[in-house]
N, C-alpha and C positions, 0 to 999 in steps of 0.2 A: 292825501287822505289823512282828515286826523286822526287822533288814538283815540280810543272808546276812552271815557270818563269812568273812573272809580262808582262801583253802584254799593252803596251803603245798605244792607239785607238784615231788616230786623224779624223778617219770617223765614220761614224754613227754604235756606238756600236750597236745597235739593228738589225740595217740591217746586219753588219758584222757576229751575233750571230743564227738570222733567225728569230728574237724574231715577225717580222711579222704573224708569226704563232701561236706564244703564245696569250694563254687569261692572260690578267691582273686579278690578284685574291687579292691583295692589295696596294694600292698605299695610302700613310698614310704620314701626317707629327708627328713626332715625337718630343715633348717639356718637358721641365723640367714644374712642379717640378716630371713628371716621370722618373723613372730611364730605361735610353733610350737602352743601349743594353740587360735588361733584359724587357724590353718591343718589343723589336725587335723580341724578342726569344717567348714570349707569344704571337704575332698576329699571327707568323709563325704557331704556332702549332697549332693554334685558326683554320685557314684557309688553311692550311695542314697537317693536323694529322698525325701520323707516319713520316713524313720528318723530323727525329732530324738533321740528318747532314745541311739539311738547315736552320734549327732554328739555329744551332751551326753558321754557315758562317753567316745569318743574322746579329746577334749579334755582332759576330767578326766584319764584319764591319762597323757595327751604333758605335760600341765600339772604332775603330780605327780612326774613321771619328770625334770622339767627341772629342780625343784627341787632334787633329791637330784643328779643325776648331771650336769647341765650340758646344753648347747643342741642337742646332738645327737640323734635321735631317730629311730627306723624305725616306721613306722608300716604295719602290714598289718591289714585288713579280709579275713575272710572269713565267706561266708553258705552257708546251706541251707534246708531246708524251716521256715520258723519262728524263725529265731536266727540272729543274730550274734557271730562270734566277735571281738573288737577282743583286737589283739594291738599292745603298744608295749615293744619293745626299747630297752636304753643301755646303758650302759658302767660304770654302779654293780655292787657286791656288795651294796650294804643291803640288809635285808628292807624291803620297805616298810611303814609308819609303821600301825598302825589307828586312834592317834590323835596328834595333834599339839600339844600342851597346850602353850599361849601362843603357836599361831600357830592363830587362826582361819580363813585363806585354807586352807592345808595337810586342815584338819577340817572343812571344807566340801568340797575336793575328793573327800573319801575315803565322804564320806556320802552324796555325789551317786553316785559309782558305786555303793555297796552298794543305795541306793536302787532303783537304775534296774537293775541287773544280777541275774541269776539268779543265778550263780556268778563269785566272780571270784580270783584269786592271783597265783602268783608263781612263776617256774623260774628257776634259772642258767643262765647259757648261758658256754662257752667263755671268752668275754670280756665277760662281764658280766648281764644280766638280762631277763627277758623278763614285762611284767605284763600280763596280760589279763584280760576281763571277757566273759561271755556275756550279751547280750542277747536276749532273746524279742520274738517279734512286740506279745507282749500290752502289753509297754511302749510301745509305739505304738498305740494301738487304731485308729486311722485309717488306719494305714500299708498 
């Protein structure tokens, strides 16, 4: 199976994703001195039990997002019938990275999400960027 390709979103991810439908379950800014992608992965399971794979993508990218842009991080969760939508804001313009050649941390992070995600990309926003990932129930089979 390959991995979904990074989708580049210069219109309104939410609308493009249906997320009009989802309920917001956490919308959080995330700051040092916590340690922000394993804090990503703890509100995840705090407020979705059972959804590792979205704990895991959460993570992945508060973890990716911190790399590129620094300690700062919003982190919102929303769900609906079958998916999840993980959404991590910050204060970079980069595009983010597909791959990271001579940092294996970085290319690990980005393969976990494609992995585990349906669809995932990247918007601008205002004052900097916003990367999300859609998770499916099916990535949890247990869930």
């Amino acid at each position: 199976m390959s991995a979904p390709l990074l989708a580049v979103v210069d219109l309104d991810t939410a609308a493009d994703l249906g997320a009009r439908e989802l309920e917001t379950v956490v919308d959080v800014e995330l700051r040092p001195p916590l340690p922000i992608a394993r804090t990503a992965r703890l509100v995840t399971h705090r407020f979705l039990p059972g959804r590792h794979a979205v704990a895991d993508v959460a993570g992945a990218l508060a973890a990716m997002s911190v790399r590129q842009a620094g300690p700062s991080v919003r982190l919102r969760l929303r769900h609906g019938l079958g998916t999840v939508l993980v959404e991590v804001e910050d204060h970079s313009v980069e595009f983010p990275p597909l791959r990271c050649e001579g940092d294996p941390v970085a290319t690990a992070l980005i393969d976990d999400v494609a992995r585990l995600s349906a669809a995932w990309g990247y918007r601008r926003l205002p004052r900097g960027r916003q990367i999300w990932a859609r998770v499916e129930r099916s990535a949890d089979p247990v869930a």
